[in-house]
N, C-alpha and C positions, 0 to 999 in steps of 0.2 A: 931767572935772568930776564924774563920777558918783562919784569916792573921796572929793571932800569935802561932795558932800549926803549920804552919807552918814554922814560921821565927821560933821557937824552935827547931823543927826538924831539919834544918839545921844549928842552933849554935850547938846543940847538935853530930853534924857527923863531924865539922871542926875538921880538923888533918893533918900535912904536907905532902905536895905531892898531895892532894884531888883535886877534878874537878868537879867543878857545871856545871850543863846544866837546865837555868831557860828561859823558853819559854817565850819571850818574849808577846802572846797570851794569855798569863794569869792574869787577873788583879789581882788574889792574889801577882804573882812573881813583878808584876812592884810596888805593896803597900809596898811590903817588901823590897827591893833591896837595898834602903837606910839606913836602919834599919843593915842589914846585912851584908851592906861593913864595916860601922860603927864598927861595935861589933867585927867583924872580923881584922879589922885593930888595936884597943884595946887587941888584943889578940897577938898583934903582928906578925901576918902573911901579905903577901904582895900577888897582883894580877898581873898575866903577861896577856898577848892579845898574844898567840903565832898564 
C-alpha cells in the first residue's frame, strides 16, 4: 500500500509550474512512474526535460 499513498500524494500536489524530483533508487518511485505520468497527462499537463 505504500505504492499507492504515494502515487496519491503526488496526484494530490499536481499544479502548474510544479517539479518532481523522484529518485530514481526507489522502487516505490520506479512502481509509480507510470501510473503517474498517466494521470498527469489526463489532467492535461505536459513534461519538459530542461
Amino acid at each position: 500500500m505504500e505504492s499507492e499513498s504515494a502515487k496519491k500524494k503526488l496526484i494530490d500536489r499536481i499544479h502548474p509550474g510544479a517539479i518532481y524530483l523522484l529518485h530514481a533508487v526507489s522502487k516505490t518511485n520506479a512502481k509509480i512512474l507510470g501510473e503517474f505520468i498517466d494521470e498527469t497527462v489526463k489532467k492535461n499537463y505536459q513534461f519538459t526535460v530542461d
